[in-house]
N, C-alpha and C positions, 0 to 999 in steps of 0.2 A: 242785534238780530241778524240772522245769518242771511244772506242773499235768497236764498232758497226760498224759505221763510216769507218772505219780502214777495215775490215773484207768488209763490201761493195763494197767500191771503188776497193779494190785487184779485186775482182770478176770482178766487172765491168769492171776496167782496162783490164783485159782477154779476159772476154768474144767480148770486142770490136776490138778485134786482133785475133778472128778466136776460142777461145778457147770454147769448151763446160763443161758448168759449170753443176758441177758431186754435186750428195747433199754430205753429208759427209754418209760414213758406220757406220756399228757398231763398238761401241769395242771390240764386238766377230769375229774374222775375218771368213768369207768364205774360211777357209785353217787349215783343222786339223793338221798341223804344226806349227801354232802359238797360242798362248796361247792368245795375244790379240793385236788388232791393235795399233802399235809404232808408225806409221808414218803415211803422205799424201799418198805412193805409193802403201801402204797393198793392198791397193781394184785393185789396177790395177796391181797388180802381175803377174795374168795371161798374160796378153799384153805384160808387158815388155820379161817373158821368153817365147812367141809365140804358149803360147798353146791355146790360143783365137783368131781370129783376132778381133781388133776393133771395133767398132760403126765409131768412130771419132780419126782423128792421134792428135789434138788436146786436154787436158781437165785441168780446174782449178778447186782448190776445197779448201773450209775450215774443214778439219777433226780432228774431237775429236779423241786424243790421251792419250792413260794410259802407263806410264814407271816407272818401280817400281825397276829398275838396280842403283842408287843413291839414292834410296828412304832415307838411314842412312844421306842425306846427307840437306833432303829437313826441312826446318825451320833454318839452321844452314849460308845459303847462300841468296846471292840474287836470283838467278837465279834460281836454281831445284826446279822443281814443279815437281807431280806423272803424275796430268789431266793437260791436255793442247791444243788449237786448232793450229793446225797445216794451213797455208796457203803456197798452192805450185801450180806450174804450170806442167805441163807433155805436152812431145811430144812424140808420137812413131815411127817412123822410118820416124818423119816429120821435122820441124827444129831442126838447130844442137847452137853449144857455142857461134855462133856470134848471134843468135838471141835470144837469152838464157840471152845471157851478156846485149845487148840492151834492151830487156827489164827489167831487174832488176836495170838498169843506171836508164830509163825511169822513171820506178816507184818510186822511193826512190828520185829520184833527182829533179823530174819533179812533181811528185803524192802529195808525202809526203813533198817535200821542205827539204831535209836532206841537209846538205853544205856537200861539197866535204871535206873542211879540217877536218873533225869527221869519213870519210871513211877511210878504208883500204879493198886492195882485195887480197886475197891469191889463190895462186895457186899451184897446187904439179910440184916441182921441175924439171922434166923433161917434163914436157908441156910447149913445145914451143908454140904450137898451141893458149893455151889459154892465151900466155903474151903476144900474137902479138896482138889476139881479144881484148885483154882489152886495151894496149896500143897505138896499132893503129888504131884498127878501132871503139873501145867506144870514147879514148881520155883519157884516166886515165893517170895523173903524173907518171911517172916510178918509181917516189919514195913510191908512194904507193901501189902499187903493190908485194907483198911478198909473197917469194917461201918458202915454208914445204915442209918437207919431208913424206914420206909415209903414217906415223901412223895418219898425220894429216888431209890429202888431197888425200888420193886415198879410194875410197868407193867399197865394194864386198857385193854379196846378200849371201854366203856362199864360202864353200873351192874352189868347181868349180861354175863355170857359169858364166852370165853378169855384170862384173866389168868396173869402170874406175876412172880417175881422177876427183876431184871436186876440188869448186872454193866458198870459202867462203867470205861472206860480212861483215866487220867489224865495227862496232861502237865505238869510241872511247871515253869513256864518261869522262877521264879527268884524271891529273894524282891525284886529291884527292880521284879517288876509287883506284886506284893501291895498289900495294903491297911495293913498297918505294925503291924496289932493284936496284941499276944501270942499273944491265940485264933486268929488265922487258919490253918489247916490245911486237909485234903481237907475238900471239902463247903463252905469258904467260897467267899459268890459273888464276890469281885473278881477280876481277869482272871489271876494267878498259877496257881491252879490251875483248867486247860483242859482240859476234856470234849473227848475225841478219839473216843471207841464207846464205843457203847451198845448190848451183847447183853441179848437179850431173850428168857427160856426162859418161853417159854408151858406151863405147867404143870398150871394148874386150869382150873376152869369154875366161874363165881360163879352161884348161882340169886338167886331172888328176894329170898330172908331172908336172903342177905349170905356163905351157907356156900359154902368151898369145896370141889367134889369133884376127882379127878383123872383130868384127858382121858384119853382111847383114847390117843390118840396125841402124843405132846410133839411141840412147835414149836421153831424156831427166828429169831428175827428179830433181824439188827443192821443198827445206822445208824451211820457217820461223815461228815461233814460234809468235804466236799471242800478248802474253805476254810480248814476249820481245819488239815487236814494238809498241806495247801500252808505253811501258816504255818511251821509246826515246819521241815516239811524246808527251804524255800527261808531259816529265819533270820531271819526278819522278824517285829516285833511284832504285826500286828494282820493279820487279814484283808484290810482294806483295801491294805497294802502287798504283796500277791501279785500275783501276773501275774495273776488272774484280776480283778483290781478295779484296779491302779495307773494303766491307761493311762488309763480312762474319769475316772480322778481327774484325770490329768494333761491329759488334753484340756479336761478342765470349766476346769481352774483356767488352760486358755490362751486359754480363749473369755471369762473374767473377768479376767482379767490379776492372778493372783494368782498366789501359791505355797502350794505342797503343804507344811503343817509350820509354817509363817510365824506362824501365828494359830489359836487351838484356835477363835473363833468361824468364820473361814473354813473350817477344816479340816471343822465335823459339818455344814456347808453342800454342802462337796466330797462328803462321804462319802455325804451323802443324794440328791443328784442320781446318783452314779455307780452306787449299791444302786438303786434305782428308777426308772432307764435302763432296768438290766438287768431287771425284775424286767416292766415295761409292753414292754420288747419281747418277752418271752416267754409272757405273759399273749396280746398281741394275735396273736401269730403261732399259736400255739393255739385261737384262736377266738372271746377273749373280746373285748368290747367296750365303751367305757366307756357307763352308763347310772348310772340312781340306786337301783336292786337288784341284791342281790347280788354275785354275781364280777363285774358292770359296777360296782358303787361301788366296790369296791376298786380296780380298775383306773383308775376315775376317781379316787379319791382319792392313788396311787400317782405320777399325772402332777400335779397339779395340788401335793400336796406338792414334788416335785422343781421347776416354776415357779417355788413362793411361796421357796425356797432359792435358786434361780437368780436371783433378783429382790433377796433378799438379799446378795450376791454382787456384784449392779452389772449385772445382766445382764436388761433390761429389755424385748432383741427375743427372739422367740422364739428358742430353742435347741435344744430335745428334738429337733428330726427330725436335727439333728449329730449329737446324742448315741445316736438308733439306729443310726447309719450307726458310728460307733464301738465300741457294743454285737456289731456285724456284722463290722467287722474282725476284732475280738478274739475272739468264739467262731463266727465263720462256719464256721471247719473243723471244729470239734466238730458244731456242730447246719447243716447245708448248708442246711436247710431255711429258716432265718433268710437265707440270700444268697437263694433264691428270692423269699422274701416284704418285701425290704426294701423296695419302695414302698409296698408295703401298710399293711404296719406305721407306716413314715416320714408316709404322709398321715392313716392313723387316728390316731396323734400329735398333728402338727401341726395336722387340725381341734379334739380338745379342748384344746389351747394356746391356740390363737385363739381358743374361747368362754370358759376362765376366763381371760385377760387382760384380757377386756372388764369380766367381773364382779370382776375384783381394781381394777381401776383406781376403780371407784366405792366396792367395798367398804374396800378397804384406807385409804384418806383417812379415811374417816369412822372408824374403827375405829383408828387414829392416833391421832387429834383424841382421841375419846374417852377413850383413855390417856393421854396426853399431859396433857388434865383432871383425871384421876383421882389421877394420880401429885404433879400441882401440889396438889393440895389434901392431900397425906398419904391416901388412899383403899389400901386391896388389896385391894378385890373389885370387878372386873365388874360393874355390876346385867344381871342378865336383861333387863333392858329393851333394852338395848343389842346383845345376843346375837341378842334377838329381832328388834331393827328390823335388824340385818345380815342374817339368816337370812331374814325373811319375805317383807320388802321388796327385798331387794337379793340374794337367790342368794345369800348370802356363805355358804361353808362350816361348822357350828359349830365344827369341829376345827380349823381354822385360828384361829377367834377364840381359844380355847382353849391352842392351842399361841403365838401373839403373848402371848395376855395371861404366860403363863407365862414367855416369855423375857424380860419387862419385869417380873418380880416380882410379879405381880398375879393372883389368883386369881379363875374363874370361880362365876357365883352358878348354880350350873346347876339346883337347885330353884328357883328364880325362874324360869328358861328353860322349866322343864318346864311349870312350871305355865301361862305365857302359852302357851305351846304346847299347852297341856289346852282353853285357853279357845277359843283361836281353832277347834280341832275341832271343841268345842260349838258353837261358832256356826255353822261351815258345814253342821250337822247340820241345825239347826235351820231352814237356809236353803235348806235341798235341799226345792224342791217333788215332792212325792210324786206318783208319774205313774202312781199303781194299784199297787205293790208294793212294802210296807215290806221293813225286811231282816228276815235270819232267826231273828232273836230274837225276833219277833212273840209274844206270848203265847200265844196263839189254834194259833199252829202247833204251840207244844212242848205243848200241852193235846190237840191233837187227837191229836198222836203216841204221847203217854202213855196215852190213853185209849182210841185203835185200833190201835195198833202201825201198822207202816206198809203200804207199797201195793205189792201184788206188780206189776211191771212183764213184760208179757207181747206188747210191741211189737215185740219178736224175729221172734216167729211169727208174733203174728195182727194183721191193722187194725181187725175189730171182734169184738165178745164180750159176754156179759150179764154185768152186774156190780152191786153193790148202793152205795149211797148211805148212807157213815158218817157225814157231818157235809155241812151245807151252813152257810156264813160267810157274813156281809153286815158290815161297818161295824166288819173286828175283834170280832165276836163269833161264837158260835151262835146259830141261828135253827132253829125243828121245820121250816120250810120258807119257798117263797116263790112267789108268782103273777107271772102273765102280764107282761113288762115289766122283770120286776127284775132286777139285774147282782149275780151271784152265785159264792161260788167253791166248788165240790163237793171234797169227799174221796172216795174211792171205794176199796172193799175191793180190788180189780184195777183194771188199764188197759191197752189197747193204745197209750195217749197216751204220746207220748216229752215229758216232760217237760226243757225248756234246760238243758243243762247242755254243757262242754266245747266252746263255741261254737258248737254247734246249736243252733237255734230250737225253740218246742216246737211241736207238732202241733197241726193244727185240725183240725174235723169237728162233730160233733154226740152228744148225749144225749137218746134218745126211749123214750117209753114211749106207750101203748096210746092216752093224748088229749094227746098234751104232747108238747114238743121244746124243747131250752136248745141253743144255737149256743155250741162251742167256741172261741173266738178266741184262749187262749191257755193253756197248762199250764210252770207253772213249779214246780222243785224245791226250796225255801224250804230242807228240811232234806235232809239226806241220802235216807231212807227213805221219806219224803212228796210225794206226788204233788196239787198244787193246780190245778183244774181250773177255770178264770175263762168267764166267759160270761151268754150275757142269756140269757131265757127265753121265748120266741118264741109259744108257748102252753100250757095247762095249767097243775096249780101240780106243782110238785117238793115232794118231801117226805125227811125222815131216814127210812131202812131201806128205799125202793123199790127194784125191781129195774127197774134198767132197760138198754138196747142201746146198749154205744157203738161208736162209728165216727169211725173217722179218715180223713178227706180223702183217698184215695188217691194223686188226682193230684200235690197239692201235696207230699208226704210224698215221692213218686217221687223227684219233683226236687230233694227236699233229700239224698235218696240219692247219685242223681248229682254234685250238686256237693258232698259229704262225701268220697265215695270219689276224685274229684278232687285233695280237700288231698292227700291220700296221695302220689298222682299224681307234685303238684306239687313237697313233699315230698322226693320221691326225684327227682327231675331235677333239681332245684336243690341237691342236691351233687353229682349227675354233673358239670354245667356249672360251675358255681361254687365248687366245694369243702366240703369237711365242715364248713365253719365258717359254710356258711349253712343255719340251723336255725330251726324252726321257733319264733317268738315270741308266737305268738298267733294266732285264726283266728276266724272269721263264717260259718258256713253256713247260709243261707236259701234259699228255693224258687228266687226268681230270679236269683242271684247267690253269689258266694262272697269271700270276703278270707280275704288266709292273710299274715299278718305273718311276715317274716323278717331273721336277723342278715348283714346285708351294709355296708359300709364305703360304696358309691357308687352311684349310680345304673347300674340294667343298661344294657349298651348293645345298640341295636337285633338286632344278632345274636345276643345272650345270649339275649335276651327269645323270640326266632323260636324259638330251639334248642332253647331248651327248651317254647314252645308245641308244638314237633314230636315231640320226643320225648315228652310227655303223648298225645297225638296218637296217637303209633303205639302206644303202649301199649294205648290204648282200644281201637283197630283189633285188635290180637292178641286181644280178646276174651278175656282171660287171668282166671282163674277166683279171686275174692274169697271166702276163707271165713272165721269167728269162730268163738273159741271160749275158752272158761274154763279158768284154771288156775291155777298159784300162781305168787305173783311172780317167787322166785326160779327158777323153770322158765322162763318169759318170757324174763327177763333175760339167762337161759343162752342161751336162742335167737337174743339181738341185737335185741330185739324194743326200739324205743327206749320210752325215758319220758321224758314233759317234768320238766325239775326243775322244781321247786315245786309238783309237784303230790302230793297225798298219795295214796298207793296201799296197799289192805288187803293180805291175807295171799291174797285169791283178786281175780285180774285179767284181761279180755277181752281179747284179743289178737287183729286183723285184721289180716289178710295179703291181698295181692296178690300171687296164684304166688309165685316167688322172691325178688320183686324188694324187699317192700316187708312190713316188722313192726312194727305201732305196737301200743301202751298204746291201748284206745280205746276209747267205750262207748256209738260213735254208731251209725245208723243206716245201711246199704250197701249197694249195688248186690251180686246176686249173680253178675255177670262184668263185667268192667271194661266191653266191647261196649255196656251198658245206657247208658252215661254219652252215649253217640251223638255228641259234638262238644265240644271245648273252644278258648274263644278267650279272650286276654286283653286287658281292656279299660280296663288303667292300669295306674301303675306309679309309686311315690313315694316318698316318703320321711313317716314318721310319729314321729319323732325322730333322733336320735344314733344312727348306727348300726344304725337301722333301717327297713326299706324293706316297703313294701306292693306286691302283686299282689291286682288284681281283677279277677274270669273270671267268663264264663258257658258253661252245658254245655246239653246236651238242645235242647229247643226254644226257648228263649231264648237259644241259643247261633245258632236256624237264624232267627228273628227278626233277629239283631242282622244276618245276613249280609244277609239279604232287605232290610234298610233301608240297607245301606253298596254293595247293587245298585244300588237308588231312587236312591242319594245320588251315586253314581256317573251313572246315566245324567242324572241334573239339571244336575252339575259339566259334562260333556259338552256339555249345551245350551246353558248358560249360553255356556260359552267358543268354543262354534260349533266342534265338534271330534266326531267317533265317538267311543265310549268306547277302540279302540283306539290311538287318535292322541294321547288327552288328556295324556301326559305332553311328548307332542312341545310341544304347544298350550303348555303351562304354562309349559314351557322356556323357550320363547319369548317368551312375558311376563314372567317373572322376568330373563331378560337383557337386558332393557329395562329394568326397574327397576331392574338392577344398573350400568346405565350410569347412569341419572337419578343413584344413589348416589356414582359414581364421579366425577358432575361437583361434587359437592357436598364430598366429600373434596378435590379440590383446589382449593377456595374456604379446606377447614382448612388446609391445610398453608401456604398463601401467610399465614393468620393466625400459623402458627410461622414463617416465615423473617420477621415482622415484629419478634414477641417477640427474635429470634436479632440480630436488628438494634437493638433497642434497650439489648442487655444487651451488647454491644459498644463502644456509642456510652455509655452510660449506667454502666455498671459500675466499681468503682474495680480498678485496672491498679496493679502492679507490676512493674519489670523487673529483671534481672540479666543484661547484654549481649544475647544472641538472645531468652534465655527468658525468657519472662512470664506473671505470675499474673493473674488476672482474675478477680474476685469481684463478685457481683451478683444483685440481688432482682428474682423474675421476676414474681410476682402469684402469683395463686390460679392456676398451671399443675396440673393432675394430677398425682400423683406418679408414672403412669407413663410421661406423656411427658417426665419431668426426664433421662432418661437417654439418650434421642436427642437432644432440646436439647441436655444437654451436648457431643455429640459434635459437633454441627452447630457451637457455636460455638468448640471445641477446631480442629475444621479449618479455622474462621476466622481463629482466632487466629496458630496456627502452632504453632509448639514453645514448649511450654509446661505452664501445667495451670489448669483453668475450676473456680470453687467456688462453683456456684446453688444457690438459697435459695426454695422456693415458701413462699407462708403463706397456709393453709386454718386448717380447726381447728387443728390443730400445724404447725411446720414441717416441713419435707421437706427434705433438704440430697441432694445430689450433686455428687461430687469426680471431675473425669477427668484425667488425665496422660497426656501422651506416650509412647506404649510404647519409645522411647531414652531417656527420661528415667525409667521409672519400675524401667526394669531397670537403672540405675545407683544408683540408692537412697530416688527421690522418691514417696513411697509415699503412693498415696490415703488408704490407711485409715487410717495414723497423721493424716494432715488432717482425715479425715472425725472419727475420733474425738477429738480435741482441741476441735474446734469443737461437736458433738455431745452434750460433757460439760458445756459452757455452756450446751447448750439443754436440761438435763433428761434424754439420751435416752443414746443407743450407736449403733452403727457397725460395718458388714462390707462385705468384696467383697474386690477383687482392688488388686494394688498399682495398677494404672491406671484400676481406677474401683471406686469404692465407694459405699455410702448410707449417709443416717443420719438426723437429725432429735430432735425432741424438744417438749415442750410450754410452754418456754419462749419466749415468742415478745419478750417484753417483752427479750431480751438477745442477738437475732439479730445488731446490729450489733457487738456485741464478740465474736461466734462467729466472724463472718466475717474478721475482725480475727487471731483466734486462728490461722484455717484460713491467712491469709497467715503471718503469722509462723513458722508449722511447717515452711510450704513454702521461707518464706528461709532457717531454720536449715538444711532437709533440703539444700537445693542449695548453700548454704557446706559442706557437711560432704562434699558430692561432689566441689565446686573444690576442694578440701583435699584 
C-alpha cells in the first residue's frame, strides 16, 4: 500500500467519525518557544492549555515534523529520521481512552488488516483505567497488553501543566530484527519491537510542588509516524526502504555510483543524504534559512552533514540541488507547494553547498592529517587543540570533527575544546574597547536598581515632566553630585526619555533646573527596569534628590516616530511582495534614517524594491490610524499580533497596530496616523550575510532632502551631458551605445585570441582515429572554465565526427568532453570519458552523453587522465563496431 494511500484513508477514517481534518502547519511553529514543530499537537497547543477555545472538539491531521534530538543517530538505525509526517487524531475536552482505544483497534485492525498476533499494547503502570479499556472493552488478549513504568508511558507538555498517561501500539516485526538477548521483549530498544502510536490522555495538571490535580476537561492527543506505517504495510524493513525515502536513496546512490545494500558504510551515507534532502528542503520552503542561530543552524547543519556523506560517498561536485529537485518529484503531489518553490529552495541549497565545500576543502585535510597522526602513534583522543584550530581558524564545524573523529575510533577531548573556547572569550572581552557603556552587569546598575527600584517610563504620553534625581554615576560609581563640565549618567525616579531598546535609539533633549542644564545625548536601558540617562552638564552643579524638568527633543523624537512606524510599514509589504518567509531579522531606527533586516534568499529586483516602496507609500497616504496598547500575551497572540523569536516577552505585552493591516509585539515609539510619516524612499538594498538582505530608508524631511538633492543631481547630470533634464536618458543612450561599440570592437579582438587557442589545440593535440572518427585530446592553458565548453564545440566542428577531450590548468584542472550527437546516441558517452579521466585527477564528473565536465586537483597526473579519457573512448567505439 502506497504511502499516499496510507495518509488518505487515516484522514478519511477521521473525518467520518466526527473529526475535522486540520491541513498540516508549518515547521515554524506559531509559539516563540519552540524552535520548530515536533509533533501533530504543535498547532493545537493553544486548545489543549485553554488559552483558545476551539472551532471544533474534534481534529485529524497529517503533520510535517523536524527532530534533530537523535539526529547523531539517523543513517545508523532503522527507524530515526530528522523529517517525518506525523498522523494523529485529537479531542478536546470531547472523547476520552475508550474512544481513543476503539479507534486505533478500528483502524490498524479493520483499516489497515494488521493481525492481532504482531500487536502489543502498553500502558503506564498504574492506569487501571486504560487496562480495563483495552481489555475489556476493545477485547485485547491480556497477554498483550504491557505495563511500563513512567519514563516510558506517562507524557508532560513541561515541569508544570497538562500531563498524563499514554498508551503505545506495538508492532512486532519478528525475532530476526531483535537484538538476540533473552530479556528482549516490549520496551527493548532494538528495532523488533516498533513503536507505531502513541495515545496520549491528558489527564492532570502538574502545579509547582510536583502534585497532580484532575483537568476540567480530558484531552486527547496521538501521534503515528507515517514512516513507520508505510514500513509494516508496504513489508519492508526499515523506513528507509518505503516509497517515501527509497527513490531519493536510489538517486543519491546513482549520482555516487554505488548500490543500495552493497556496504552498511555506503548504506548510513545513502540514508543520511536522502533523510536530510528531505528534511533542508522542507525547512527552506517554509522559511527557514541557513544561518548560525537557531532553526538557521539546524538547517545549516542538516545540508552541510548531508555534503560531508556525499563527500564520503565519492561525490565531491555539488549535489544537493539534484537531490531537491528529487525531494520534489517524490512528494511534489503531497505538498504542491514544494513544485512552486523549487528554485527557491534548489538555489538556497546550492549557495550553502558552495560556502561549506570551500571550508571542508581546507578543513577536512588538516583534520585528516591530524588523525591519521594520532592513530600512527596509538592516540584515542582528539586534543582540543586541534578541535579548536579547526573551529576558530578555519570555520570547520565542531560536530563534524566530532562525528570523523568517531568513525575513525577516536574520541573527542571536548573539555579541552571548551575551555580554549572559554579563553579565547576572555580575551576578546578584554579586547573590546569600551566606547561609554559597559554591559549589564555593571555593578553600579544592579546597586542602583536595588536600591531605587526602577524608573517609571512615561514617554508614551508626555516629552517633558518634573522628576527627581536617584543617583548620578561617574567612573562606575556613585557620586552626591557633579559640576559644570562633567559627563555624567543620571537615574531618575520617572522619564519621558525612551531609553534604546528593540532597535530604537534612545532620546536626547535636556535636564534643567532653576541655574543649571545637563545636555542629554544619550539614554540607555543597562537593565530591564532602569533607565540610564548619559550627558555633560552645561552649567550648574546637579545633585542626588533634586527636582528637576526634563525634556526630550521633540523634533528628533518625531522622526524617530516616523521612521519606527515605517519598519511596520515595511514589514507588511515585504510579505505581500515577497512572501511570508520574508520576516523580519533585525532593525535600526534613528532620527535620520532607518534599517530593517530581513530573511530573503536574493537580492530584490528592481520591481520588487519599487513595489513595494509604493505600496508603503500608499499606505502613509491613506493616513490610516496607529494605535497601542497593553495586554496579555496570550490575548496578543490570539489576535495574530507577530512576536520576533528570541525575544523574551512577559505575561503583559504592547501591542501596535496599523488599521487592519499590521500587529506587531513592540514597545517603540509611533506616529499617531500613518499620514505623520509624510514620505518614504529607499536608499539601498544588500545583503548582510547568508540569507539575509538589508533595506535602508528615509521618511519625513530627510526623505524631502534626499529628493531635493537627487533634483540638484539631476539638473547637474543634465549640464554636464549638454541635455534638458527631459532629454537626459536620450543623451546617455547615446553615450552608452557608443561605449558599447568601443566594447564590441574589443570582444572581437577576444574571440580571434579563441580561434587562435582552437587552432593550436588542433595542430598540437594528440589525435586518435578509428576510420572517419577521431579522438583528440589536448592542453589548452589557463582558459577559463567557462569558455572550455564553446572551445570544445569550436574544435569538435573542426574536427568532424568524432569527440575533443580539453584539459585547462588554473589552480585545478578543468576537463571538458564533447561528442558528436551520432555518435553519442549510439553509445559514445561523454561522462563515462569525463569520469574516468576525472577519477585520476582527484575530482567527478556530469552532463550529458555528448558533453560533460569534470576536473579535479590533481594536476601532477593530467597526462595519464587524458590517456584514460582516450582509451574509454576506444573501448566505447569497439563496443558500438561490435
Amino acid at each position: 500500500m502506497r504511502s499516499e494511500e496510507i495518509k488518505r484513508r487515516f484522514l478519511e477514517f477521521f473525518a467520518g467519525r466526527g473529526h475535522r481534518v486540520v491541513e498540516s502547519s508549518s515547521l515554524i511553529p506559531d509559539d516563540p518557544t519552540l524552535l520548530l514543530t515536533t509533533a501533530g499537537m504543535v498547532q493545537f497547543k493553544p486548545y489543549f492549555l485553554g488559552e483558545i477555545a476551539p472551532e471544533y472538539t474534534r481534529a485529524t491531521s497529517a503533520q510535517k515534523c523536524l527532530r534533530t534530538t537523535d539526529i547523531d543517530r539517523v543513517g545508523y538505525t532503522a527507524r530515526h529520521l530528522t523529517f517525518f509526517e506525523m498522523l494523529g487524531n485529537f479531542s478536546f475536552g470531547d472523547y476520552y481512552k475508550s474512544e481513543a482505544a476503539r479507534f486505533a483497534w478500528d483502524f490498524l485492525l479493520g483499516e489497515m488488516g494488521l493481525p492481532l498476533d504482531r500487536l502489543y499494547f502498553t500502558i503506564y503502570e498504574e492506569d487501571e483505567e486504560a487496562w480495563r479499556v483495552w481489555t475489556e472493552e476493545v477485547g485485547v488478549p491480556e497477554e498483550r497488553v504491557v505495563r511500563l513504568g513512567k519514563e516510558d508511558n506517562f507524557w508532560d507538555m513541561g515541569v508544570t501543566g497538562p500531563c498524563g498517561p499514554c498508551s503505545e501500539i506495538i508492532y512486532d516485526q519478528g525475532p530476526q530484527f531483535g537484538c538476540g538477548r533473552p530479556e528482549c521483549a516490549v520496551g527493548c530498544d532494538c528495532d523488533r519491537f516498533l513503536e507505531l502510536w502513541n495515545l496520549v490522555f491528558m489527564q492532570f495538571n502538574r502545579d509547582a510542588d510536583g502534585g497532580l490535580s484532575p483537568l476540567p476537561k480530558k484531552n486527547i492527543d496521538t501521534g503515528m509516524g507515517l514512516e513507520r506505517l508505510a514500513s509494516v504495510m508496504q513489508g519492508v524493513p526499515t523506513n528507509f526502504h518505503t516509497d517515501l525515502l527509497l527513490s531519493l536513496i536510489q538517486h543519491m546512490a546513482g549520482l555516487a555510483g554505488v548500490s543500495f545494500g552493497a556496504s552498511e558504510k555506503t548504506d548510513v551515507s545513502l540514508r543520511v543524504v536522502a533523510d536530510h534532502s528531505r528534511a533542508a528542503s522542507f525547512l527552506i520552503n517554509d522559511g527557514v534559512f541557513p544561518s548560525n542561530e537557531e532553526r538557521g543552524y539546524i538547517l545549516r547543519r542538516l545540508i552541510r552533514r548531508a555534503v560531508r556523506h556525499g563527500r564520503g560517498l565519492g561525490v565531491e561536485r555539488p549535489f544537493m540541488e539534484e537531490m531537491v529537485d528529487a525531494v520534489v518529484e517524490l512528494m511534489g503531489e503531497s505538498y504542491p507547494d514544494l513544485r512552486r518553490n523549487r528554485a527557491f529552495i534548489a538555489g538556497m541549497v546550492r549557495g550553502e553547498e558552495e560556502r561549506f565545500l570551500k571550508t571542508l576543502r581546507s578543513g577536512l585535510a588538516y583534520l585528516q592529517e591530524s588523525l591519521d597522526s594520532l592513530r600512527s602513534r596509538g592516540q584515542k583522543e582528539v586534543p582540543g587543540e586541534v578541535a579548536f584550530h579547526l573551529h576558530d581558524t578555519l570555520g570547520f564545524p565542531l560536530e563534524l570533527t566530532r562525528e570523523m573523529a568517531a568513525e575513525q575510533g577516536l574520541r573527542l577531548d571536548e573539555e579541552g575544546f571548551a575551555e580554549l573556547m572559554s579563553r579565547q572569550k576572555e580575551r576578546a572581552r578584554k579586547a573590546r574597547v569600551n566606547e561609554g557603556y559597559s554591559a549589564a552587569d555593571k555593578e553600579v546598575y544592579l546597586e542602583a536598581l536595588d536600591s531605587f527600584g526602577g524608573t517609571v517610563f512615561d514617554g508614551y504620553q508626555l516629552d517633558e515632566e518634573r522628576v527627581r534625581i536617584l543617583a548620578v554615576i561617574s567612573n562606575d560609581r556613585f557620586i552626591p553630585g557633579a559640576e559644570k563640565g562633567a559627563e555624567v549618567e543620571v537615574v531618575l525616579d520617572r522619564t519621558p526619555f525612551y531609553g534604546e531598546m528593540g532597535g530604537q535609539v534612545g532620546d536626547r533633549g535636556e535636564l534643567s533646573w532653576e541655574d543649571g542644564l545637563m545636555e542629554v545625548s544619550d539614554v540607555q536601558r543597562p537593565l530591564k527596569d532602569l533607565f540610564v540617562h548619559r550627558g555633560r552638564i552645561v552649567r550648574g552643579r546637579l545633585e542626588s534628590g533634586m527636582e528637576v524638568n526634563a525634556r526630550v527633543d521633540v523634533e528628533r523624537r518625531a522622526d524617530i516616530r516616523r521612521n519606527h512606524t515605517a519598519t511596520h510599514l515595511i514589514h507588511h509589504a515585504l510579505g505581500e511582495v515577497l512572501g511570508e518567509h520574508a520576516r523580519q531579522a533585525g532593525s535600526l531606527v534613528e532620527p535620520d534614517r532607518l534599517r530593517f533586516d530581513f530573511t530573503h534568499f536574493s537580492a530584490l529586483e528592481p520591481r520588487e524594491l519599487e513595489e513595494i516602496e509604493e505600496r508603503v507609500n500608499s499606505l502613509i497616504l491613506a493616513d490610516l490610524p496607529v494605535r497601542a496598547y497593553f495586554t496579555t500575551y496570550e490575548y496578543a497572540c490570539s489576535l495574530g499580533a507577530v512576536a520576533l523569536f528570541g525575544e523574551k516577552y512577559g505575561d503583559e505585552v504592547r501591542v501596535v497596530e496599523v488599521d487592519e493591516i499590521s500587529r506587531e509585539l513592540c514597545g517603540g515609539t509611533h506616529v499617531a496616523r500613518t499620514g505623520e510619516i509624510g514620505m518614504l524612499l529607499f536608499t539601498s538594498e544588500g545583503s548582510v550575510g547568508a540569507n539575509l538582505r538589508r533595506l535602508e530608508a528615509v521618511t519625513g524631511r530627510h526623505a524631502y532632502r534626499r529628493v531635493r538633492r537627487m533634483s540638484e543631481t539631476l539638473d547637474e547630470a543634465s549640464r554636464l551631458v549638454k541635455a534638458d533634464p527631459g532629454q537626459l536618458i536620450t543623451r546617455l543612450e547615446k553615450l552608452l551605445s557608443k561605449q558599447r561599440e568601443m566594447e564590441r570592437e574589443a570582444g572581437k579582438r577576444s574571440q580571434q585570441q579563441l580561434s587562435d587557442v582552437v587552432d593550436a589545440a588542433l595542430r598540437e593535440g594528440e589525435r586518435w582515429t578509428d576510420g572517419e572518427v577521431a579522438v583528440l585530446s589536448a592542453r589548452v592553458g589557463a582558459v577559463p572554465a567557462k569558455l572550455l565548453r564553446d572551445l570544445a564545440e569550436r574544435v569538435l566542428q573542426r574536427l568532424g565526427t568524432g569527440a575533443v577531450i580539453l584539459a585547462a590548468e588554473g589552480e585545478k584542472v578543468d576537463l571538458v568532453v564533447a561528442v558528436s550527437p551520432e555518435l553519442a546516441e549510439k553509445g559514445l558517452n561523454a561522462v563515462e570519458m569525463a569520469k574516468r579521466a576525472s577519477a585520476l585527477l582527484g575530482g567527478g564528473a556530469g552532463g550529458r552523453p555528448d558533453m560533460a565536465v569534470g576536473g579535479g586537483t590533481r594536476r601532477d597526473t593530467l597526462g595519464e587522465a587524458l590517456r584514460e579519457a582516450r582509451s574509454a573512448a576506444a573501448s566505447l567505439l569497439s563496443d558500438i563496431d561490435a
